[in-house]
N, C-alpha and C positions, 0 to 999 in steps of 0.2 A: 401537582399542577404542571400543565406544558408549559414549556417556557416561551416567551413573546415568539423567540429566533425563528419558531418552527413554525409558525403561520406565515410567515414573510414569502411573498413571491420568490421561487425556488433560486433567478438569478439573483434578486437581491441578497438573500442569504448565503447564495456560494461567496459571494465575493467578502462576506463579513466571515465565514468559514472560510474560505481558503488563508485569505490573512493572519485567521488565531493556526492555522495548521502547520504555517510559514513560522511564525513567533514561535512556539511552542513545540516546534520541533528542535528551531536553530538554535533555541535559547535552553529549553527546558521550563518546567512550569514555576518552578522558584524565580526563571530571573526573566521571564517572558513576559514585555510590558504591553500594558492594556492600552497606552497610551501609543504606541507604534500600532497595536490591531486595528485602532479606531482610525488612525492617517490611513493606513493601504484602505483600510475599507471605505475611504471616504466619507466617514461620518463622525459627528461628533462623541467623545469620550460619554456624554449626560446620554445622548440617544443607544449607545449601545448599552449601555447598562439599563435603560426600555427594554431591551430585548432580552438580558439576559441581568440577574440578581448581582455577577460579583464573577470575581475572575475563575473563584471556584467554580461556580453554574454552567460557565464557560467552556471551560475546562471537562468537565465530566459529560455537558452538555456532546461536546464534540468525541470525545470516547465512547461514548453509545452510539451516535448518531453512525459514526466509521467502522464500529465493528460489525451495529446491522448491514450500513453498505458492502461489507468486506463479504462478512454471511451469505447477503440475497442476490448480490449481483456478480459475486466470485466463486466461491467455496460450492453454495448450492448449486453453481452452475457446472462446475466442473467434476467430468465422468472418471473417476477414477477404476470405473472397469476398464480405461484403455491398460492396456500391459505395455506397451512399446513409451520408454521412456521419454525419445524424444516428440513422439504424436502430443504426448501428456505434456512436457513441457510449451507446444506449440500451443496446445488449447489455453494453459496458464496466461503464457504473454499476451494472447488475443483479449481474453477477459479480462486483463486488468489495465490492459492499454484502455479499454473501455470506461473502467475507473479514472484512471490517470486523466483522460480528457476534463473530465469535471473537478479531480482535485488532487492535483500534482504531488502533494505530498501525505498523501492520504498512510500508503502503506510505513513509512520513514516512521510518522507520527506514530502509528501503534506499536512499534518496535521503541521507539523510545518512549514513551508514556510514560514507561511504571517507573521510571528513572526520579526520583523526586525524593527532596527533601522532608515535605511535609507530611508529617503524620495522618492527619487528615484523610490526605488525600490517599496516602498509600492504605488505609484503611478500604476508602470506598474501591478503590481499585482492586482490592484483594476480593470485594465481594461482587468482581464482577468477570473473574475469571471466565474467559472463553475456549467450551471445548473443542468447538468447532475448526478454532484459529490451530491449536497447536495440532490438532489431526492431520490437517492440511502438513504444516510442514515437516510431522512424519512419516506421511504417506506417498508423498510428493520424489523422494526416490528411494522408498521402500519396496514394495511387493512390482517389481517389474518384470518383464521376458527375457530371459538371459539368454536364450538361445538366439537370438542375434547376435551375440558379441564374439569379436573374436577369437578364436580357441587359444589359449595359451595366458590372456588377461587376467589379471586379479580383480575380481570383476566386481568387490568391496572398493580399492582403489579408484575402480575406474569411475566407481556412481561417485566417489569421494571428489575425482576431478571435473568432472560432470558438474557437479553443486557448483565449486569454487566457482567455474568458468561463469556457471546461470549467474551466481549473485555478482560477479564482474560486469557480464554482458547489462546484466538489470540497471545497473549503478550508472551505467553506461546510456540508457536509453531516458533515464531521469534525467541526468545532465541536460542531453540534447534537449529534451522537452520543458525545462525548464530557462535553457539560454532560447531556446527557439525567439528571433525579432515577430513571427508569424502568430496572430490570437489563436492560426488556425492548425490544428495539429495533420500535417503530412504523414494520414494513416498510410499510404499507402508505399510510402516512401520507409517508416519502421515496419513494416509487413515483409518488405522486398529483407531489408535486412537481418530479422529472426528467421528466416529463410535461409541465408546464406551462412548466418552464425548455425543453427543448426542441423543443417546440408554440410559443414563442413566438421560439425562434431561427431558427424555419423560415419564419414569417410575415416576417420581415424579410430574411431569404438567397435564397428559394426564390419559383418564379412564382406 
């Protein structure tokens, strides 16, 4: 059966989805209350259980919903015939800044998920293992051109710093997007600055 959540007007639902994405990431699904999702989303605790059975429906509801968005509108999007590591990483932050517009804590959330107490849940989750998700971050600085890098580099290390820096800079553009006082995201203001973050990763890796 579809659950209520998914026929809802697309805005009315981000804002009941972003709330459980918020709870449920900060908290975890054991101590993540239904009673704080239902405040941010501005609706009552009876009416969101309308849309959705129970905290579990919720819950599982929003792990399908984020791993197809991660799939259709990230993963399938991204070419991974580029060779040149930082083109590849530039295409990444573009399409998931694209994500991040509609649900700030969308990637956080899938990363923590399987984290859970409950047997239940850790069940359903195991049978819904995604191949798609861990290819990506296999592949993502695996098979790339090394003949740009510098002669004399360890050039396992240097994807090794590479990584760290990405998952810094990332952490780093969450933040922002998440204190922003603006409902409106200044793409063009985090565009100037992946830019500059790596323009200046290349100066340092690359001849």
């Amino acid at each position: 059966m579809i659950p209520k959540i998914s026929t809802l007007e697309s805005k009315r639902r981000n804002v009941i989805l972003n709330a459980a994405l918020k709870e449920f990431t900060l908290k975890g699904y054991d101590d993540a209350s239904t009673n704080v999702i239902a405040k941010e989303s501005g609706i009552s605790k009876g009416l969101m259980f309308h849309y959705v059975n129970s905290k579990k429906d919720l819950f599982l509801f929003l792990y399908d919903y984020c791993t197809d968005k991660i799939n259709k509108e990230y993963l399938e999007l991204m070419n991974f015939d580029e060779k040149d590591i930082f083109e590849r990483l530039q295409q990444s932050y573009l399409l998931q800044i694209e994500l991040l517009q509609k649900h700030p804590w969308i990637f956080e959330f899938i990363n923590k998920a399987a984290i859970t107490k409950t047997d239940d849940i850790n069940k359903k989750l195991d049978e819904r293992v995604n191949e798609k998700l861990s290819i990506c971050q296999e592949t993502m600085f695996d098979i790339v051109d090394e003949s740009k890098f510098r002669e004399g580099l360890d050039l396992e290390k240097s994807k090794q710093v590479i990584f760290w820096s990405n998952v810094g800079f990332t952490n780093q553009i969450l933040e922002d997007i998440r204190n922003s006082e603006s409902a409106e995201l200044d793409y063009d203001h985090i565009v100037a600055e992946i830019d500059r973050f790596l323009n200046g990763l290349m100066e340092i890796f690359y001849r």
